[in-house]
C-alpha positions in Angstrom: 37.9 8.2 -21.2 35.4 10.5 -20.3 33.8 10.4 -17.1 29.5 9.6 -16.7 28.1 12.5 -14.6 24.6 11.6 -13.3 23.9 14.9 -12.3 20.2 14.9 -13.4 19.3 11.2 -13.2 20.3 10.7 -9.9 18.4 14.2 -8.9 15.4 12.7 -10.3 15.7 9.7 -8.8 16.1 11.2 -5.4 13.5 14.1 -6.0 11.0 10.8 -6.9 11.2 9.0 -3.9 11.5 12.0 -1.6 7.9 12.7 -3.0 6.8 9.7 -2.3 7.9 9.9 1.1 6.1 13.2 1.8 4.3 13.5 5.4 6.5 10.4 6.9 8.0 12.3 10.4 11.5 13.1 10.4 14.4 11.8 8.6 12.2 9.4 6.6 11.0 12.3 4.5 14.2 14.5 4.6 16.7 12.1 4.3 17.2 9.6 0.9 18.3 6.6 2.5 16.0 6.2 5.3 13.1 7.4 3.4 13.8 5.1 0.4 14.0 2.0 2.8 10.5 3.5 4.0 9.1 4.3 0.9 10.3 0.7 -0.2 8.3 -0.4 2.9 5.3 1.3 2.5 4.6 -0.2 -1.1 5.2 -3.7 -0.1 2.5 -3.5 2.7 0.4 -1.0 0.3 0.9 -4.4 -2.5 -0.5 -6.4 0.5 -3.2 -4.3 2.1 -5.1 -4.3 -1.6 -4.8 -8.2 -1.1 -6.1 -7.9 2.3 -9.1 -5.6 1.5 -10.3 -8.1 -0.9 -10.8 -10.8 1.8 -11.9 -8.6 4.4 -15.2 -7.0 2.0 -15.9 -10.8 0.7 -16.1 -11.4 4.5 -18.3 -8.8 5.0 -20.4 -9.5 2.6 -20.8 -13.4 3.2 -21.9 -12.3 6.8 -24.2 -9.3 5.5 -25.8 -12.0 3.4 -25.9 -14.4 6.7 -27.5 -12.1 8.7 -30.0 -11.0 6.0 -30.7 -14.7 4.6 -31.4 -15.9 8.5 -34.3 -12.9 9.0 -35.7 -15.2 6.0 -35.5 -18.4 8.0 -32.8 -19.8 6.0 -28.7 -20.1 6.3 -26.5 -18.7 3.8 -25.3 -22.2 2.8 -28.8 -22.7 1.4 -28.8 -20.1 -1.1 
């Protein structure tokens, strides 16, 4: 039996994350294992923060509207 060399799929694989990982301080953008855990990391919470910013602009609005609809002598519930 022949052996499987991953030579170039595991170099990609590497080389992919590693990019990702670019301007993290120290090991966790020099070394594969720490910076795959961070890289790993970072997307969860980047999944999350686009979640987040959804919330935090309709919240923004609803008191932008508020604030405007009050000047008019009337609550936003009463829109």
């Amino acid at each position: 039996m022949v052996r499987v060399k991953r030579g170039n799929v595991a170099r990609k694989r590497r080389k992919k994350v590693l990019q990702l990982a670019k301007g993290y301080r120290g090991a966790h953008s020099r070394l594969f294992r720490v910076a795959n855990q961070q890289v790993m990391k970072a997307l969860r919470y980047s999944y999350v923060g686009r979640k987040q910013k959804k919330r935090v602009f309709r919240k923004l609005w609803i008191s932008r509207i508020n604030a405007s609809a009050r000047q008019k002598d009337i609550t936003y519930s009463q829109l």
